[in-house]
C-alpha positions as CSV (number, residue, x, y, z in Angstrom):
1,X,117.2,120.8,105.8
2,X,120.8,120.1,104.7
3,X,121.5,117.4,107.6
4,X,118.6,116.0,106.3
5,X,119.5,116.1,102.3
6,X,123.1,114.6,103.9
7,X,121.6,112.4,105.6
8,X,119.2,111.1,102.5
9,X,122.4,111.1,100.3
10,X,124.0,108.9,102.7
11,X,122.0,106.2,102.8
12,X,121.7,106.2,98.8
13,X,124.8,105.6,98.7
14,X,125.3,103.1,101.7
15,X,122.8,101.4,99.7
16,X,125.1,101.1,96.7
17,X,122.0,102.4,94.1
18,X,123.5,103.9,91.6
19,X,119.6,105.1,90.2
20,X,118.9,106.4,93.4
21,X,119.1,110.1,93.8
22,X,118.4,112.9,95.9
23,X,115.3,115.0,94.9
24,X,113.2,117.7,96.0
25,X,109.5,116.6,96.4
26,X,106.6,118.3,95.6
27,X,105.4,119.2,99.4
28,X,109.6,121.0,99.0
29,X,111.2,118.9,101.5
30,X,114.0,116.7,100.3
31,X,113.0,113.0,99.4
32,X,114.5,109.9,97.2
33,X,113.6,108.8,93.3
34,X,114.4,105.5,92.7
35,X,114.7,104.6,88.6
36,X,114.0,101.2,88.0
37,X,112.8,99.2,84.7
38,X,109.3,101.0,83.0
39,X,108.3,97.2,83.0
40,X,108.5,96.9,86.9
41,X,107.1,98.7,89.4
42,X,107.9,96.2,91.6
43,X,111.9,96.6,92.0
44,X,111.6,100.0,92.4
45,X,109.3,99.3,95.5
46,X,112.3,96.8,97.0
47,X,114.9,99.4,96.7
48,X,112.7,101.8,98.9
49,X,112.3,99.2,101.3
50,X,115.9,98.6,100.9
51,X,117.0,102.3,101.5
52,X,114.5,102.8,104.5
53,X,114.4,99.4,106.3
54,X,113.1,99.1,109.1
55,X,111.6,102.3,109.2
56,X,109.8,102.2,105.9
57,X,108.7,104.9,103.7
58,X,105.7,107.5,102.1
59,X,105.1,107.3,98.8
60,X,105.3,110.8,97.1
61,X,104.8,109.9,93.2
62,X,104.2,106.3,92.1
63,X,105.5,107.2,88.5
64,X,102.3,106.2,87.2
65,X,101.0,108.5,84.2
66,X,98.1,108.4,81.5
67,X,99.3,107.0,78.5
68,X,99.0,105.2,75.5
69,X,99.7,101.4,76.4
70,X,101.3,99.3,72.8
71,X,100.1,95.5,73.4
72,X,103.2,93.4,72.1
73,X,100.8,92.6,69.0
74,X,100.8,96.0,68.6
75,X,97.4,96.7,69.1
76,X,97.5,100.9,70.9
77,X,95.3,100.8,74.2
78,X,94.7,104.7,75.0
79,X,94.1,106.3,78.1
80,X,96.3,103.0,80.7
81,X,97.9,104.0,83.9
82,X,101.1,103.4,82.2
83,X,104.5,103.4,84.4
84,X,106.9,105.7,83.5
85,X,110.4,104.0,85.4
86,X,110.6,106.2,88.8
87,X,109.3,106.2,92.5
88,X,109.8,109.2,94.6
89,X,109.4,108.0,98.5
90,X,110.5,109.3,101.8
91,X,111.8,107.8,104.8
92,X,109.5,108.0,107.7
């Protein structure tokens, strides 16, 4: 389990992602969260590809979270999937 939390930590930081960190996931094995802006999804999704090209990766939390959504005219949407700035993922 430690080669593998090594190993994990390595390619963070061959990556150069400073936001990328070594976790514990919820099945207790070691995996990767990614922070990324709470307004994109999306780049958090390209640095897991990033970190486990070509292999690819599992999807352990998408960050995603009940919430209270504020429209920018400020109008309060309850109960949005609202994206809270994380991924946790795993290499396969």
């Amino acid at each position: 389990m430690n080669g593998v939390k090594l190993s994990l930590a390595a390619v963070a930081l061959a990556v150069g992602c400073a936001t990328t960190q070594v976790v514990i996931g919820p099945d207790g094995q070691s995996a990767l969260l990614v922070r990324c802006q709470r307004n994109n999804p999306y780049s958090c999704a390209a640095r897991a590809r990033r970190v486990c090209s070509p292999v690819g990766y599992q999807v352990l939390d998408d960050g995603n979270r009940l919430g209270t959504m504020i429209t920018p005219n400020g109008y309060e949407i309850p109960n949005q999937m609202v994206f809270h700035g994380y991924v946790v993922f795993r290499c396969r």
